[in-house]
PLY file of the C-alpha trace (Angstrom):
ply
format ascii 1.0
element vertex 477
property float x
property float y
property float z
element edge 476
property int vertex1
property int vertex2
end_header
-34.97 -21.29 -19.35
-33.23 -17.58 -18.94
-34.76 -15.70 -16.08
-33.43 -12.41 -15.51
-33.95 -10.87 -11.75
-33.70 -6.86 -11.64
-33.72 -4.58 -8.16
-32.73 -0.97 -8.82
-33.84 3.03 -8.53
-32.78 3.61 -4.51
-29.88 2.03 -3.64
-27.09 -1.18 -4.25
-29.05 -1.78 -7.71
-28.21 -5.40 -9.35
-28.82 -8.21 -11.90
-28.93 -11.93 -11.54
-29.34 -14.56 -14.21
-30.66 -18.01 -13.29
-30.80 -20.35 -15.39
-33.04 -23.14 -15.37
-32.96 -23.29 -11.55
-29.60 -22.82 -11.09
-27.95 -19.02 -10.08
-25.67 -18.74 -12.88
-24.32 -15.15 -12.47
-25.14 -11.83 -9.55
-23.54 -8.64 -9.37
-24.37 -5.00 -7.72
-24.10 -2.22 -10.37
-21.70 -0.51 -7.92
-19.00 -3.00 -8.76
-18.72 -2.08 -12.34
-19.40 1.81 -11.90
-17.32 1.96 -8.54
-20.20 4.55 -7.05
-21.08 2.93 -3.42
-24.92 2.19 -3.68
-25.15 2.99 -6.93
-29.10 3.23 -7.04
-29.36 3.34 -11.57
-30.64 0.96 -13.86
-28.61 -1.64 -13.77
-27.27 -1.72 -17.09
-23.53 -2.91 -16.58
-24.29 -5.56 -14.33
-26.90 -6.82 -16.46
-24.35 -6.86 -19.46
-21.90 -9.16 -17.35
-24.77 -11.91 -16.20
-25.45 -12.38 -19.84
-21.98 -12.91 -20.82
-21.75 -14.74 -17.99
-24.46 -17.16 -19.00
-23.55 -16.87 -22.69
-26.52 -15.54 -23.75
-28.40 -12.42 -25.05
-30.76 -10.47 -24.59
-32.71 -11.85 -26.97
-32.68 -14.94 -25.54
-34.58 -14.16 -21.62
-37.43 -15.78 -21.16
-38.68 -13.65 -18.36
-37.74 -10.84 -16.45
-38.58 -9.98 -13.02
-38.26 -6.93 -10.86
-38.01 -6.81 -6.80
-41.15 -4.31 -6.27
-44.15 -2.75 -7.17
-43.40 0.72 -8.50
-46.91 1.65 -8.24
-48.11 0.26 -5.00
-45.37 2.18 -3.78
-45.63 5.17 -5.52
-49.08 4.61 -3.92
-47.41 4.90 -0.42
-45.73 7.87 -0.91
-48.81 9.96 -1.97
-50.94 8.93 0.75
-48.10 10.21 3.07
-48.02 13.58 1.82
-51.71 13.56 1.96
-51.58 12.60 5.76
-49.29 15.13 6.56
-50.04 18.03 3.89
-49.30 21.09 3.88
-46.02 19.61 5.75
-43.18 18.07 3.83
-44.18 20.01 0.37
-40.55 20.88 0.02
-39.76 16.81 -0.33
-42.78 15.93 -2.38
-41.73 18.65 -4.85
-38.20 17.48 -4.91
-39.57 13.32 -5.38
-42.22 14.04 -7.51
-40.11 14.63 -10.55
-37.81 11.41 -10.45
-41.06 9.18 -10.21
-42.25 11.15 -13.38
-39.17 10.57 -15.07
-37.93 7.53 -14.53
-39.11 5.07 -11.29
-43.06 5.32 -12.66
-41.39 3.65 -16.21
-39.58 1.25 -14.71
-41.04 -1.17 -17.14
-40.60 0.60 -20.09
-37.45 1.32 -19.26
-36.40 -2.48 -18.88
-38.52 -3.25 -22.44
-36.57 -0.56 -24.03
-33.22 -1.57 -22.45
-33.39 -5.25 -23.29
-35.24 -5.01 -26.33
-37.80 -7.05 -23.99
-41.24 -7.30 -25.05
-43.20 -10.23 -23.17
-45.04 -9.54 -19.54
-42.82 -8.12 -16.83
-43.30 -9.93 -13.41
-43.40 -7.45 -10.67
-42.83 -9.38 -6.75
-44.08 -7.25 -3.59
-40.95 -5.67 -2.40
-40.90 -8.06 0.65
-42.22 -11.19 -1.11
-38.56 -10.47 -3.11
-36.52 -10.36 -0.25
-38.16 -13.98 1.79
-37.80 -15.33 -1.58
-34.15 -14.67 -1.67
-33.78 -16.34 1.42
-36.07 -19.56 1.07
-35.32 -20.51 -2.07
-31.43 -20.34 -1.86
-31.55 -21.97 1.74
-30.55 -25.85 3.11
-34.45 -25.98 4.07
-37.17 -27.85 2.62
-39.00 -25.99 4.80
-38.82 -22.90 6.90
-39.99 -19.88 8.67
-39.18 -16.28 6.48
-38.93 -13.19 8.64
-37.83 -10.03 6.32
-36.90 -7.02 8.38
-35.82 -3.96 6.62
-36.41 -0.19 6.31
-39.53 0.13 3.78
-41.15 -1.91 1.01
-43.85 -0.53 -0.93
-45.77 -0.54 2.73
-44.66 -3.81 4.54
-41.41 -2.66 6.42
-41.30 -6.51 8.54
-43.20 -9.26 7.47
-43.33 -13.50 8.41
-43.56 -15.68 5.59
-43.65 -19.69 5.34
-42.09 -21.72 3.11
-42.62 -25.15 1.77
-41.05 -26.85 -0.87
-40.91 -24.88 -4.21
-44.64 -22.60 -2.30
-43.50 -19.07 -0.14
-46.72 -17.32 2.06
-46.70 -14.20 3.34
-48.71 -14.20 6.75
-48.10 -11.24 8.69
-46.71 -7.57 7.80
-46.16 -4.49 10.37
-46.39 -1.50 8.16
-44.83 1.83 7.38
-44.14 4.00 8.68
-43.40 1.57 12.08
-40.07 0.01 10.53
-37.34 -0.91 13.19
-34.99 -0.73 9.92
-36.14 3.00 9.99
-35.40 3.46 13.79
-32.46 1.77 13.18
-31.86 4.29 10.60
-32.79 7.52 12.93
-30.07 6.47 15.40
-27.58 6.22 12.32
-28.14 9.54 11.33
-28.11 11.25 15.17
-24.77 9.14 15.71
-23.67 11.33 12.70
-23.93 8.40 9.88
-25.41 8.08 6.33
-28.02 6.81 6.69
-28.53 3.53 4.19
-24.48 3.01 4.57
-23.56 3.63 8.25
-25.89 1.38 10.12
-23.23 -1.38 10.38
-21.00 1.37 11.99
-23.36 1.78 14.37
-23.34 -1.89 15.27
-19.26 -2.28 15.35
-19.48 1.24 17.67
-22.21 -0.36 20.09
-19.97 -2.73 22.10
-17.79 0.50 23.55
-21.11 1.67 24.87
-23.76 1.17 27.54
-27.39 0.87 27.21
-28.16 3.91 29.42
-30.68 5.30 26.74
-32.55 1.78 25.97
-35.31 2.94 28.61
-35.90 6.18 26.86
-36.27 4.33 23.66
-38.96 1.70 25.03
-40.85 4.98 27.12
-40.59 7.55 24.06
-39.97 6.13 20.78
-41.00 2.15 20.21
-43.97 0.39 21.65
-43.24 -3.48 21.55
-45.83 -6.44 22.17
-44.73 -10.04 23.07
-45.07 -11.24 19.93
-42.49 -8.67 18.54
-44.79 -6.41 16.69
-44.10 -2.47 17.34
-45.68 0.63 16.81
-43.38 3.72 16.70
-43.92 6.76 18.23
-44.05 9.42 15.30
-43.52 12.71 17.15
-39.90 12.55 17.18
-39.78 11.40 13.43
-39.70 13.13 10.11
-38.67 11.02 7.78
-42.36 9.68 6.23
-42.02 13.56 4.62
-38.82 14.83 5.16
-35.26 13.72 3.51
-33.98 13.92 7.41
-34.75 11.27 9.60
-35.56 12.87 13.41
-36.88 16.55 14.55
-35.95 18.55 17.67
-37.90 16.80 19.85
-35.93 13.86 18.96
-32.85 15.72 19.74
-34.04 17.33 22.82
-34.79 13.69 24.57
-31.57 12.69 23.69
-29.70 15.72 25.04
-28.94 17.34 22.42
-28.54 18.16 18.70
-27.00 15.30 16.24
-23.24 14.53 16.12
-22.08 16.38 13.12
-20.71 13.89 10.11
-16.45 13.66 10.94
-16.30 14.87 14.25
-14.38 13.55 16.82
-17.06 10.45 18.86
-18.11 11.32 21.95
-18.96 8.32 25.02
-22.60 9.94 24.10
-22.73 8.33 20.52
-21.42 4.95 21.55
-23.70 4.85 24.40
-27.01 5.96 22.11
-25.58 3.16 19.41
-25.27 0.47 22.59
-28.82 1.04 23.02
-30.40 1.04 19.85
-28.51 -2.11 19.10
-29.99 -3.59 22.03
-33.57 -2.67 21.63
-33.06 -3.76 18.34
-31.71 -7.41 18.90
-34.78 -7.51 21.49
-37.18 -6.92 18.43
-35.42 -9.91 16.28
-35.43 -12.10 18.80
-39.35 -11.41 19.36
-39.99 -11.47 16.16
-38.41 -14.93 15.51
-40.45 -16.83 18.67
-43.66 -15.28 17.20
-42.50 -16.53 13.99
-41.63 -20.38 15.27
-45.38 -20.32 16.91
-47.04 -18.76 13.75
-45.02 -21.55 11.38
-44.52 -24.04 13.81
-41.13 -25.13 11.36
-37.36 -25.97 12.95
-35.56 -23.62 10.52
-35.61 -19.82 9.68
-34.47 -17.90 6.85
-33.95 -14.18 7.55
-33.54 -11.17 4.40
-33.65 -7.64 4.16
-31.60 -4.78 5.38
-31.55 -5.54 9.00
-30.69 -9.41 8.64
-26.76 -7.65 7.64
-26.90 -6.82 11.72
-24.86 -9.89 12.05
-24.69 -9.40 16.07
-28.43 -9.66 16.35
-27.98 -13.12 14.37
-25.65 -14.33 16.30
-27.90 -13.87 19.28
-30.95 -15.15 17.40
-28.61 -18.50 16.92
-26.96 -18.91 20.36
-31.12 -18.53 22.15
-32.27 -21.31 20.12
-35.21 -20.69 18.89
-35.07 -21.93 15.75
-33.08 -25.51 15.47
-31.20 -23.23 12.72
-31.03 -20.23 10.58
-30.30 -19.60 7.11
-29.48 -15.37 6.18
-29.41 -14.33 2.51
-25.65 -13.00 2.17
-26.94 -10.15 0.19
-30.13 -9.65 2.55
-30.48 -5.71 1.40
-32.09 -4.66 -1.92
-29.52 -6.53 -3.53
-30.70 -9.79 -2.71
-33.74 -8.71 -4.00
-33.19 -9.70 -7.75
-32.12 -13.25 -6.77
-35.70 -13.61 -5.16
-37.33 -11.73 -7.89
-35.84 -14.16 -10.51
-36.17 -17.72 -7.94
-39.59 -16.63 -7.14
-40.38 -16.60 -11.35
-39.01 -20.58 -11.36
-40.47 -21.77 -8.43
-43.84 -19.63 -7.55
-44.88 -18.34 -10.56
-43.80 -21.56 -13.07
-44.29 -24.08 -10.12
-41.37 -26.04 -10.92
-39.74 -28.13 -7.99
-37.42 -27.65 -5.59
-35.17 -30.14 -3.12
-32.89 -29.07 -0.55
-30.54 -31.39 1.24
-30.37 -29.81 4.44
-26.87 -29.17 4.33
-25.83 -27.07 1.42
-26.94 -23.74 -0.02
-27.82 -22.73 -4.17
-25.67 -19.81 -3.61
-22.16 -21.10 -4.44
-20.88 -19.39 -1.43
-21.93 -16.01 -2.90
-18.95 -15.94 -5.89
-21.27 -14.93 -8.21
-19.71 -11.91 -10.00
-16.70 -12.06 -12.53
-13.67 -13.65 -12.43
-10.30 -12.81 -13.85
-7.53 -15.43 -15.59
-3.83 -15.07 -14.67
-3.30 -14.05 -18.29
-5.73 -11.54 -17.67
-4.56 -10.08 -15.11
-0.61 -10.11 -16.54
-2.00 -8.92 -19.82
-3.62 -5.70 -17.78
-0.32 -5.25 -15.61
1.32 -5.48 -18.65
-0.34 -2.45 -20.69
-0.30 -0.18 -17.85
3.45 -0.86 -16.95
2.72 -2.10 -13.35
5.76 -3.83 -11.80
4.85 -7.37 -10.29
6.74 -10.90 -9.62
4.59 -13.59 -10.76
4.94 -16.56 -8.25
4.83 -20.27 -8.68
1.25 -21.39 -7.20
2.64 -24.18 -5.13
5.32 -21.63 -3.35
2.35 -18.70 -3.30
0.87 -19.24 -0.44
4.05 -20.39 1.85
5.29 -16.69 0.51
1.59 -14.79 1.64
2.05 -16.45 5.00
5.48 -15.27 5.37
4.63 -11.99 4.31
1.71 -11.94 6.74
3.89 -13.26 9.76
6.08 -10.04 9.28
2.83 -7.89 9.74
2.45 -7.01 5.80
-1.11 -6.52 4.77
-2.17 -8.44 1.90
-4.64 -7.29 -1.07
-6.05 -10.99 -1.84
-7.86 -11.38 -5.41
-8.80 -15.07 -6.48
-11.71 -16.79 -8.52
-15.03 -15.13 -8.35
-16.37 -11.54 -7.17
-18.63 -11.97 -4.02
-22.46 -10.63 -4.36
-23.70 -8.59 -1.34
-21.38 -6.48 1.01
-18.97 -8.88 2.77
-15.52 -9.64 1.48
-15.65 -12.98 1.60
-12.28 -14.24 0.87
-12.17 -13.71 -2.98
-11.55 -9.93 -2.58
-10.52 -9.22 0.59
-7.76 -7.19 2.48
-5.91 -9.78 5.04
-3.44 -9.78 7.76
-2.43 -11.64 10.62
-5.07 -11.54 13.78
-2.37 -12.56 16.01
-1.05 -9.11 15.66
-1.89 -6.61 18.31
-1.23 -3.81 16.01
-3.15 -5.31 13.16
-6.72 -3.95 13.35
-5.51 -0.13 13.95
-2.92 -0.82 10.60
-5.52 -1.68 8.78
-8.08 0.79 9.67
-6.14 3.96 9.60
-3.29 3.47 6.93
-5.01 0.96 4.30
-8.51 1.27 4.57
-8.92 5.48 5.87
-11.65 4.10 7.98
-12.73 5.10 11.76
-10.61 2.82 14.27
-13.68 1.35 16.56
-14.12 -0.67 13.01
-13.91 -4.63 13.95
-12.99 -6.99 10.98
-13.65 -10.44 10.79
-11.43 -13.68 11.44
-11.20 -16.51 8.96
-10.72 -20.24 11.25
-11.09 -23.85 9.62
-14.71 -24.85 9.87
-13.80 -27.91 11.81
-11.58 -25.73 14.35
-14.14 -22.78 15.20
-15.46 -24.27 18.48
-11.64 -24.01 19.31
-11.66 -20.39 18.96
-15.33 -19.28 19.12
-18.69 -20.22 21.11
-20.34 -21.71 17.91
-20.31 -25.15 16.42
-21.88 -24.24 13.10
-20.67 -22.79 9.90
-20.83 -18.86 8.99
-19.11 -18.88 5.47
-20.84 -15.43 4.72
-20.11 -13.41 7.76
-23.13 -13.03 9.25
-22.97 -13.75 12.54
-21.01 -12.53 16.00
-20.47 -14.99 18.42
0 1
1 2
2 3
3 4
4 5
5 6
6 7
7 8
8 9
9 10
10 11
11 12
12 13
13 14
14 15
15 16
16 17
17 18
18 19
19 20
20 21
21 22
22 23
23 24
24 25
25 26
26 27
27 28
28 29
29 30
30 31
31 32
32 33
33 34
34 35
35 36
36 37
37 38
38 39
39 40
40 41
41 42
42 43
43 44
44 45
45 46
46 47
47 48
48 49
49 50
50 51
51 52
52 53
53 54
54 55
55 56
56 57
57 58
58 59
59 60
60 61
61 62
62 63
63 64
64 65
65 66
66 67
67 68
68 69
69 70
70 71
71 72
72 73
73 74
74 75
75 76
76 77
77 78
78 79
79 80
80 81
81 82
82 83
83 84
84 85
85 86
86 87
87 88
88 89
89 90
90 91
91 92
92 93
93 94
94 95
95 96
96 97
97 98
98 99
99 100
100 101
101 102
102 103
103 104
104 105
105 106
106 107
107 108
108 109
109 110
110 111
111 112
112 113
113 114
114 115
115 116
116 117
117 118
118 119
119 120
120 121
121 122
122 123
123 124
124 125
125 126
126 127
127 128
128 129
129 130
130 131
131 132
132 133
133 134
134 135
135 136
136 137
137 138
138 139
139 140
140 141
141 142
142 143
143 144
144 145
145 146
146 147
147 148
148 149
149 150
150 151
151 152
152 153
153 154
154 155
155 156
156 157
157 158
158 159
159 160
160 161
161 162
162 163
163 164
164 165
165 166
166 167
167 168
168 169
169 170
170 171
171 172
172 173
173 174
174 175
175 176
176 177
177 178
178 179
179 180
180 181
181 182
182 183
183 184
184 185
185 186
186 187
187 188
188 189
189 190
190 191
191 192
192 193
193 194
194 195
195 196
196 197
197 198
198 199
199 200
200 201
201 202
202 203
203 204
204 205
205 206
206 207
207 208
208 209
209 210
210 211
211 212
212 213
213 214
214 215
215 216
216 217
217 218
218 219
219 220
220 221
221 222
222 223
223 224
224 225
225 226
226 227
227 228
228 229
229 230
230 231
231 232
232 233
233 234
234 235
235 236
236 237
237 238
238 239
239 240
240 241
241 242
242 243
243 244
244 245
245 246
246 247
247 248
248 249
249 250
250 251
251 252
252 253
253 254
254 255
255 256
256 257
257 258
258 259
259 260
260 261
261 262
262 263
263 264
264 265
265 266
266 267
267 268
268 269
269 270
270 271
271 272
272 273
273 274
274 275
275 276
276 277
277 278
278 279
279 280
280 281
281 282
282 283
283 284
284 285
285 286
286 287
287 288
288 289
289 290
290 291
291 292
292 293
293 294
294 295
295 296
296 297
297 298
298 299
299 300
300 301
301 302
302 303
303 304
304 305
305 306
306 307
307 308
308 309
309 310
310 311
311 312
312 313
313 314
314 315
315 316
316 317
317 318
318 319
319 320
320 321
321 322
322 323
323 324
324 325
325 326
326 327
327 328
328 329
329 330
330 331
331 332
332 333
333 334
334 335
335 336
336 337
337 338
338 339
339 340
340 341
341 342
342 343
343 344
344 345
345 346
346 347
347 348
348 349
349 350
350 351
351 352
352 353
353 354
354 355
355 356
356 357
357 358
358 359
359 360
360 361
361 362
362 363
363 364
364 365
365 366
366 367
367 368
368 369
369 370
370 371
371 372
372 373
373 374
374 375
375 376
376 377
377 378
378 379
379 380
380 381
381 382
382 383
383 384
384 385
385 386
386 387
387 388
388 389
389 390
390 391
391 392
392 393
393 394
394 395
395 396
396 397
397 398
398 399
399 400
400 401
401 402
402 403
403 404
404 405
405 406
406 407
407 408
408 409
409 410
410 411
411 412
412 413
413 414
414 415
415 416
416 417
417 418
418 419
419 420
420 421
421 422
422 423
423 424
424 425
425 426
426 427
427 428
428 429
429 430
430 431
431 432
432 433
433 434
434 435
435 436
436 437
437 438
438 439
439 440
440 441
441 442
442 443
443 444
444 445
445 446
446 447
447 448
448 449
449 450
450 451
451 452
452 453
453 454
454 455
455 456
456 457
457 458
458 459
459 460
460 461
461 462
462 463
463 464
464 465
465 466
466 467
467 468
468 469
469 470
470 471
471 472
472 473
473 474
474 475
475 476
């Protein structure tokens, strides 16, 4: 049985093949067409899953893709409506790529793959908690997808039980704390849809001095982490911008323009929004243990990649454990899109053994031989020294301990947006010089940027305030 999962058409499109149960090959069309959140059909990526699986087209069984075009298609023109004659500028600039491509998304995939059976179309959200259920250690568990927007649902609980997911509660657009999330990304002087996890590494030079303005002006919370946002200093339902004046004016100010030198101001207004936000999570996940009444959680969607928040959620307990998609954003949607086809919609069953994940610790995307690799050196004329594996890695730590930086390429690409080990840039964290190397002479990136430390599972309570495993970097302890 060859299920195919598709997400695509707004940002980090992908493919994943599973086959009979089993995820046999991910990968984010940005990794073959090297354009960061490459939003397109994801034709290339598609193409490698079936190799991958050794396979055709012609032989998929089903096909799946992460949303609903219509329903939210739907969305969008009942916003205009609420706010016409506002925002006609944007609605003339959407309308024309949902007539020309996202309102034929099936056609498009029947005419791509040559595909002609029934196309099985998951809510946008029901995608996302099954990416994170059915993957996860848990027989059963609580779901709790937070992102930016769905077709409507922007958070939603879900329960899980054996091969069965539920949906039981959503909070609606336009109230998204992805969104608000969003709005500070874009005041701080981010891309929005990109930058939010540079808004989390900047928050811990800043204070909270602007978390009470938040709670008074822009986000009503109740106890049981549900929120209602307050949509006079917002523009983004109709706008391509994410915040007005008024927005601005509270805030002191107009928006930190995109490369300019950070002010305390931005790390201050990140500080807060970070905190208000892990304060929603953490709400959010009690409601969710009293609603479910299970020991476990499983977390997806764009906000589960705030990896501070998680680390939080973990060290208050709540939950005996938790369990986060590694490619929680729209990514991770075409693994639940094709899961949720094997398990929800052909009922076939599932057993987890409460230790070990289905996700093969996220090396899902090609791999490369040595004679590949010397064959490719080898046609371009790229000098190299090919070393003996059982001296390599005595000659990388050597390397390291003389503060080299090392490009690291082995086995598998990872799926989702942490480097995981298989391509990752490394050096030695016992280097006090280290982090600023690496930020402003390899990677051209902004120095507050943190990286992550690798320790031996059964050494990280030596180093860290955790006694768990975090193979997928999603949690700061």
């Amino acid at each position: 049985m060859n299920i195919l999962g598709i997400s695509g058409f707004y940002h980090d499109s992908a493919a994943c093949l599973v086959q009979d149960g089993r995820i046999v090959a991910a990968a984010q069309e940005e990794r073959f067409t090297r354009r960061k959140h490459d939003p397109s059909f994801p034709a290339k990526a598609i193409e490698y899953c079936l190799a991958e699986a050794g396979i055709t087209s012609s032989q998929i069984d089903h096909v799946a893709f992460y949303d609903k075009p219509l329903l939210k298609f739907e969305r969008i023109l009942k916003t205009y409506l609420a706010y016409a004659p506002k925002g006609w500028s944007s609605f003339a600039k959407a309308m024309p790529l949902w007539f020309s491509s996202k309102l034929f998304i099936e056609q498009q995939i029947e005419r791509e793959l040559k595909f002609s059976k029934p196309i099985i179309f998951p809510e946008h959200h029901e995608s996302h908690a099954m990416s994170a259920f059915y993957p996860s250690p848990f027989q059963e568990a609580a779901v709790l997808t937070i992102d930016g927007v769905g077709e409507w649902a922007t958070t939603s609980i879900a329960a899980g039980r054996n091969n069965k997911l539920e949906m039981l509660s959503e909070i609606r657009f336009p109230h998204s704390l992805g969104l608000l999330y969003s709005a500070f990304t874009s005041y701080i002087g981010f891309k929005v849809n990109s930058g939010e996890y540079k808004v989390m590494g900047l928050a811990p030079y800043g204070r909270p001095i602007y978390k009470d303005l938040i709670y008074q002006h822009l986000i009503d919370m109740k106890d049981d982490g549900s929120f209602h946002l307050n949509m006079d200093y917002f523009v983004f339902p109709i706008e391509f911008t994410m915040t007005n004046d008024r927005f601005s004016a509270l805030f002191g100010g107009p928006a930190r323009s995109p490369e300019s030198k950070l002010t305390q101001r931005e790390m201050d207004l990140a500080c807060s929004v970070q905190e208000v936000t892990e304060e929603v999570v953490l709400k959010l996940a009690r409601h969710a243990r009293k609603l479910t009444g299970m020991q476990h959680l499983c977390l997806a969607g764009g906000v589960a990649l705030n990896c501070v928040a998680n680390g939080r959620l973990l060290q208050e307990g709540i939950f005996d454990d938790i369990w986060i998609q590694p490619a929680a954003g729209d990514a991770g949607g075409a693994i639940g899109a094709a899961l949720g086809v094997w398990y929800q919609y052909l009922g076939n069953p599932r057993t987890a053994d409460g230790r070990t994940d289905a996700m093969q610790g996220a090396y899902l995307g090609p791999g490369y031989s040595d004679a590949d690799i010397q064959a490719f050196l080898d046609a371009d004329g790229i000098p190299y020294t090919k070393v003996p594996e059982k001296k390599l890695f005595d000659h990388v730590a050597d390397l390291m301990s003389q503060d080299k930086v090392i490009g690291w390429f082995q086995g598998r690409m990872e799926f989702g947006p942490r480097a995981l080990g298989a391509r990752s840039i490394i050096g030695d964290a016992r280097s006090p010089q280290m982090q600023q190397k690496m930020n402003l002479k390899i990677k051209f990136r902004e120095s507050f940027r943190p990286f992550a430390p690798s320790v031996l599972r059964e050494k990280v309570n030596q180093w860290f305030d955790l006694d768990s495993s975090s193979p997928y970097m999603l949690l700061v302890v």
